[in-house]
C-alpha positions as CSV (number, residue, x, y, z in Angstrom):
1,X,40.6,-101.3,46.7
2,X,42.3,-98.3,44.4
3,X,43.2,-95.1,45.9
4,X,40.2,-93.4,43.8
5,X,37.6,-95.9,45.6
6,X,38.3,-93.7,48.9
7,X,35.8,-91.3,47.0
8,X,33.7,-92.9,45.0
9,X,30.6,-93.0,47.1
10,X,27.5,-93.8,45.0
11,X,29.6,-95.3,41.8
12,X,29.9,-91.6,40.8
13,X,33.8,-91.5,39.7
14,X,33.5,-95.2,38.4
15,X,30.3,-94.1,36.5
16,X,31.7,-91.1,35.2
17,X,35.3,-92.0,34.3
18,X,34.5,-94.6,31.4
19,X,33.3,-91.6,29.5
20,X,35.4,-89.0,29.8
21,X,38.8,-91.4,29.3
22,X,37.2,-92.7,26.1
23,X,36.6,-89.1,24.6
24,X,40.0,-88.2,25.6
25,X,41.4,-91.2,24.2
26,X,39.3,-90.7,21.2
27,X,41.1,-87.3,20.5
28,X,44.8,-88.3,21.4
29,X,44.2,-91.3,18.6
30,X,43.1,-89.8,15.5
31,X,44.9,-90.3,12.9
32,X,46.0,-94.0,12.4
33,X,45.5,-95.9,15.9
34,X,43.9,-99.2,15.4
35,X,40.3,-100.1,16.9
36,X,42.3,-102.5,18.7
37,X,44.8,-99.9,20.4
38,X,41.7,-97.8,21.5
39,X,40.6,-100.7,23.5
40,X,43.7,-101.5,25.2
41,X,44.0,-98.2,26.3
42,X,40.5,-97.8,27.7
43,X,41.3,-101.2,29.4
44,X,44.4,-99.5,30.7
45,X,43.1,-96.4,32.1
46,X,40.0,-97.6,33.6
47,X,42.3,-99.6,36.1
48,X,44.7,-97.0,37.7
49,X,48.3,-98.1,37.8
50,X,50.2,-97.5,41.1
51,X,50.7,-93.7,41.6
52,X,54.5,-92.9,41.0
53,X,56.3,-90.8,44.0
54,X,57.9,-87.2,42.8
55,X,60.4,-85.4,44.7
56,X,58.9,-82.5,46.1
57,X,60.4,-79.6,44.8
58,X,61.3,-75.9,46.1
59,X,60.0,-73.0,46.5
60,X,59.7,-69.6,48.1
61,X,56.5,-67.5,48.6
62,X,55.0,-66.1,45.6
63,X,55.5,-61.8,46.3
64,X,52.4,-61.1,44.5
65,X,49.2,-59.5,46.4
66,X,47.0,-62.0,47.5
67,X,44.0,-60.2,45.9
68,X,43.5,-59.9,42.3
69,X,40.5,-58.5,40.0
70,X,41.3,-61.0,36.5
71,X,43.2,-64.3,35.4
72,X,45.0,-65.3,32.5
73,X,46.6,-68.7,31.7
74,X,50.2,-70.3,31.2
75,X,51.4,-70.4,27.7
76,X,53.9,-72.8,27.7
77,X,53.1,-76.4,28.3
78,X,55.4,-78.5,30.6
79,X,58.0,-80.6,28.5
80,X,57.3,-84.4,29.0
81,X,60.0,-87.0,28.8
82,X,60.6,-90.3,27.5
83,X,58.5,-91.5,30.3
84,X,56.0,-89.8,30.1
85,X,56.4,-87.5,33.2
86,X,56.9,-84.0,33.2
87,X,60.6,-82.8,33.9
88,X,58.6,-80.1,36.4
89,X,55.4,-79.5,37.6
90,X,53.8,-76.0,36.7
91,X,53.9,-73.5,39.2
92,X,52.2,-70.0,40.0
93,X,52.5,-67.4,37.0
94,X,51.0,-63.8,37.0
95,X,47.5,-63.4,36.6
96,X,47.0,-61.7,33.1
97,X,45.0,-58.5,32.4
98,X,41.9,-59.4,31.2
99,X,39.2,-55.8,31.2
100,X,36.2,-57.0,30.1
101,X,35.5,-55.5,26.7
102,X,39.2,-57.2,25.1
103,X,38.3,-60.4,23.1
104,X,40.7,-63.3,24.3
105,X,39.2,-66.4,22.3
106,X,41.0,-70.3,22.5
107,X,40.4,-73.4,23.1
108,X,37.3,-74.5,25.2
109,X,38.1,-75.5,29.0
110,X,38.1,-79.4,29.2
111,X,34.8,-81.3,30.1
112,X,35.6,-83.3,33.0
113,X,33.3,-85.7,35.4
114,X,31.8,-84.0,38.5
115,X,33.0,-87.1,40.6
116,X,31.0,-88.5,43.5
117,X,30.0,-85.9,45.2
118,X,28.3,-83.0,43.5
119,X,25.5,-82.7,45.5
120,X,23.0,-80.9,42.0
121,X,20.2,-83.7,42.6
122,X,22.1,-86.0,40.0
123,X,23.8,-88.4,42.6
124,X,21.5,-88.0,45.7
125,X,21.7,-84.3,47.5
126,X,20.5,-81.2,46.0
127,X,22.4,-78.6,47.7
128,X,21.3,-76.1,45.2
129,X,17.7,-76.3,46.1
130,X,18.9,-75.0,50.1
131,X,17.9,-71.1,50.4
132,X,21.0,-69.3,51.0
133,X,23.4,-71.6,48.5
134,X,23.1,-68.3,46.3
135,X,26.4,-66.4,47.7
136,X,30.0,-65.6,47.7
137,X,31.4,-66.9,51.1
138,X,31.3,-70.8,51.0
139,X,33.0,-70.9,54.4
140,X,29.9,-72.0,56.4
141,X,27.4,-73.8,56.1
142,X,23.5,-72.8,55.3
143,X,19.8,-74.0,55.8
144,X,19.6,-76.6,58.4
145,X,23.0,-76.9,59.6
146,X,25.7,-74.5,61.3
147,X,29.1,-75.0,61.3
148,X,32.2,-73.3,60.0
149,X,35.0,-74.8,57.4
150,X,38.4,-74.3,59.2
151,X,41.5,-73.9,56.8
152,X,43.9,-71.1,55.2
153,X,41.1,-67.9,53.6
154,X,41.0,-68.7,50.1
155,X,39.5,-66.2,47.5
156,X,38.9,-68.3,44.3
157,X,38.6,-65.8,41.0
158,X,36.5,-67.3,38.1
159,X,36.4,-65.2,34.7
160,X,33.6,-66.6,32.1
161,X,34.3,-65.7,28.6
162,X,32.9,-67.0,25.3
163,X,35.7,-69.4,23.9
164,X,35.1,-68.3,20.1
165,X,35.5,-64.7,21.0
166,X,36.8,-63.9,24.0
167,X,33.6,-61.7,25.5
168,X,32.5,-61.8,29.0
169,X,29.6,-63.4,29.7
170,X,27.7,-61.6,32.2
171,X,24.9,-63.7,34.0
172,X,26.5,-66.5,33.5
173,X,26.8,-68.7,36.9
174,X,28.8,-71.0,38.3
175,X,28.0,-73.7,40.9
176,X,31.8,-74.4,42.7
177,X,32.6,-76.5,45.5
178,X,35.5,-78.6,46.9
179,X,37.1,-80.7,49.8
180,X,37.5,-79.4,53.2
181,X,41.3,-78.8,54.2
182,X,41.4,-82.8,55.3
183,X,40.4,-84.1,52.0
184,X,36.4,-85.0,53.0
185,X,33.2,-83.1,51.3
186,X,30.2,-81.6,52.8
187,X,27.0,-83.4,52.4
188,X,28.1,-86.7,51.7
189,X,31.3,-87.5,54.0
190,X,30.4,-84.9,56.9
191,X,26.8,-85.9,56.8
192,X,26.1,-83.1,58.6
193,X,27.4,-79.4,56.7
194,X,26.9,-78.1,53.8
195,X,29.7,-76.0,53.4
196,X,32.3,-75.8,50.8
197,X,29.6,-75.4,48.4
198,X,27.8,-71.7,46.4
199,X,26.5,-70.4,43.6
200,X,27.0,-67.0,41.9
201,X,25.6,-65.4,38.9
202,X,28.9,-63.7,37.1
203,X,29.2,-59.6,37.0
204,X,29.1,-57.3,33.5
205,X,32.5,-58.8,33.5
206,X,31.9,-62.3,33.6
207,X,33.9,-62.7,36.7
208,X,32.8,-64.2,40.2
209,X,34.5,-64.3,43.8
210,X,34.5,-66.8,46.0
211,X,35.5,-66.5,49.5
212,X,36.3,-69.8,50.8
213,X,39.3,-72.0,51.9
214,X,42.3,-73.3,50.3
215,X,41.5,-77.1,49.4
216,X,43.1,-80.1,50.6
217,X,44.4,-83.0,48.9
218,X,43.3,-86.8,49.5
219,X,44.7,-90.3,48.5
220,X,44.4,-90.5,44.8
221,X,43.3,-87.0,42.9
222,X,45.5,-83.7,42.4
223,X,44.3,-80.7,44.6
224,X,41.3,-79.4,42.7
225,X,38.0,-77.3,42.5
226,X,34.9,-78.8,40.6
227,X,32.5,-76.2,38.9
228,X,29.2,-76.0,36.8
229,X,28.9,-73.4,34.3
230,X,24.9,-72.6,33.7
231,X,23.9,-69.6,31.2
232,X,21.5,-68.6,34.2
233,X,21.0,-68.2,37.9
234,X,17.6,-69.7,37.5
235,X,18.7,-72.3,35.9
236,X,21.5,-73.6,37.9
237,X,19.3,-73.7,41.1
238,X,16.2,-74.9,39.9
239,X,18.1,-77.9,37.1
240,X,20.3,-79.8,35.6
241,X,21.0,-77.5,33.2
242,X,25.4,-77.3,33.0
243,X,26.6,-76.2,29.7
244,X,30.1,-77.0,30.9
245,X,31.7,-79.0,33.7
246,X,34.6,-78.8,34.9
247,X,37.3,-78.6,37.1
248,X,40.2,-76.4,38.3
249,X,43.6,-77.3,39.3
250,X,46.2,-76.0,41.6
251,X,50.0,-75.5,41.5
252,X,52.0,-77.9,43.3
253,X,54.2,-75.0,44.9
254,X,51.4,-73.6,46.1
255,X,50.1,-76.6,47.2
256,X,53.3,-77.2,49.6
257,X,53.3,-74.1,51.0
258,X,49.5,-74.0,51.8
259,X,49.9,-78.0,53.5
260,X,52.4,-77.3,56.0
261,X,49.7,-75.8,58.1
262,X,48.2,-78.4,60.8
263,X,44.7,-77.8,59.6
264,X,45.3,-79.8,56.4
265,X,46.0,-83.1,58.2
266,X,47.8,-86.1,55.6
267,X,47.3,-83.6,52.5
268,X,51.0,-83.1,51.7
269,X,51.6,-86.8,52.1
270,X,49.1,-87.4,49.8
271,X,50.0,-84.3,47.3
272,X,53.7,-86.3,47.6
273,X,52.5,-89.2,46.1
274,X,51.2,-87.8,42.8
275,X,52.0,-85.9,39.8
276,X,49.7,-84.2,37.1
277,X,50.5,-86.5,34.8
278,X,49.2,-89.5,36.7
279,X,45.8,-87.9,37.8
280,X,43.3,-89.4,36.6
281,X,41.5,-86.1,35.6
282,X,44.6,-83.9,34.4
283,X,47.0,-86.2,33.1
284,X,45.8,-85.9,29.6
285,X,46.3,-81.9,29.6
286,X,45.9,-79.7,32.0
287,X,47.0,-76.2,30.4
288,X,43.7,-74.4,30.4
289,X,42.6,-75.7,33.8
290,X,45.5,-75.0,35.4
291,X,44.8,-72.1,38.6
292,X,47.1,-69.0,38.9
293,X,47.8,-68.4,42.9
294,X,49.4,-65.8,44.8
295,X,49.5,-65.0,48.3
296,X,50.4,-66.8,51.8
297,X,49.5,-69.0,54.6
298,X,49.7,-65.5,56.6
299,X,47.8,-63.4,54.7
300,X,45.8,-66.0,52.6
301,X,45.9,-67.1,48.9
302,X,44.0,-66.0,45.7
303,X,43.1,-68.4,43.0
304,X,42.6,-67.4,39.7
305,X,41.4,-69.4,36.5
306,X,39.6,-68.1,33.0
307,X,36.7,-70.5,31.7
308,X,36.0,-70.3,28.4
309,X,33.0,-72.0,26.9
């Protein structure tokens, strides 16, 4: 069994993956590969290769204040060797400026699978269909059950812009949701919670808050955040009606700092093991989905990414 199998509960990542490594592949090729090449690599990619270990690297606290009103993303990409590995993994940069009216257009955010577990009706659950999954503190959970996700407070920033101009998209909203801090999700591997898990229409800004907790990491994927983009409230909670999918990454630093607390269980011997470059999500780019975080174990993190669609 791979490491990915350990979530891949109703053939969801194995269904999934197929398609998003063949448009990747599709992109990275143009210009001269042969038809044959293309097929190697698919054949490569859809069968994992051992994950390589990477020295874990240090790092102090980042000074910045743990809450933060807009995001911004790195600018530089991380230089990659001869083998293919990057000489360091990116860490926590300043959030940048980003008031609502000033036009900030690039490259959409990458489509990536929502994996096994998203819980929108399209493999098993509908969460979104729960009264009370409309909200900005994903910490407990809502309609049937009770129960309370235990782990570092985590405010997760999410600015919506339009990727050909830069302007806000108010009303936009964004389904989000994530592992608890031991690596399982709600719904489908703690049969009984629905936590972890919200939607929130986005302000005249195009910005939303969620209060949550800091993710954990399990065997096999980089710490992450999945999210639906949907040009409506109605729409996300009444159907399947993403205009983008995605997902958001977070800095290893951070990552370390965050997984030293008991709560998170195996999650920095899992985060040890892996690299960006050998996820099987991020490893074929992962500057625009890459989180800016600031804050502390102590006084709890912020998490900051801009989606442009």
């Amino acid at each position: 069994m791979t490491e990915i199998e350990d979530h891949d509960d109703f053939g969801g990542l194995s269904r999934d993956l197929p398609h998003l490594i063949d448009r990747r592949l599709a992109l990275r090729l143009i210009g001269g590969a042969s038809l044959a090449g293309v097929v190697a690599a698919c054949g490569t990619n859809s069968n994992p290769a051992v994950i390589p270990q990477t020295p874990t690297q240090a790092s102090g606290q980042p000074t910045l204040s743990p809450t933060i009103t807009a995001t911004g993303q790195p600018t530089a990409s991380p230089t990659i060797t001869a083998t293919g590995q990057p000489t360091a993994e990116a860490t926590s940069t300043p959030a940048v400026d980003l008031p609502g009216n000033i036009a900030n257009p690039g490259a959409e955010i990458p489509s990536e699978t929502a994996g096994p577990f998203p819980a929108n009706g399209t493999n098993g659950p509908n969460v979104l269909a729960i009264d009370g999954i409309v909200r900005a503190d994903l910490t407990s959970s809502v309609g049937e059950f009770s129960g309370t996700a235990q782990g570092i407070p985590t405010a997760i920033h999410l600015t919506v812009v339009d990727a050909s101009t830069g302007s806000p998209l108010p009303g936009a909203s964004i389904y989000l949701w994530h592992c608890t801090a031991d690596g399982r999700y709600s719904i489908y591997e703690i049969s009984d919670q629905n936590f972890l898990r919200g939607v929130q229409a986005a302000d005249g800004a195009g910005k939303v808050v969620f209060n949550t907790v800091f993710p954990g990491c399990y065997r096999g994927r980089w710490p992450h955040c999945h999210f639906e983009v949907h040009d409506s409230l109605s729409n996300a909670v009444t159907s399947n009606s993403a205009i983008k999918t995605s997902q958001l990454a977070i800095p290893r630093a951070d990552c370390e700092n965050a997984y030293i607390d008991s709560r998170y269980g195996n999650s920095a011997r899992d985060l040890a093991r892996l690299t960006l470059a050998s996820d099987s999500v991020f490893r074929d780019g992962w500057q625009d989905q890459l989180a800016t975080v600031t804050g502390s174990n102590a006084d709890g993190y912020s998490i900051s990414l801009l989606v442009r669609v």
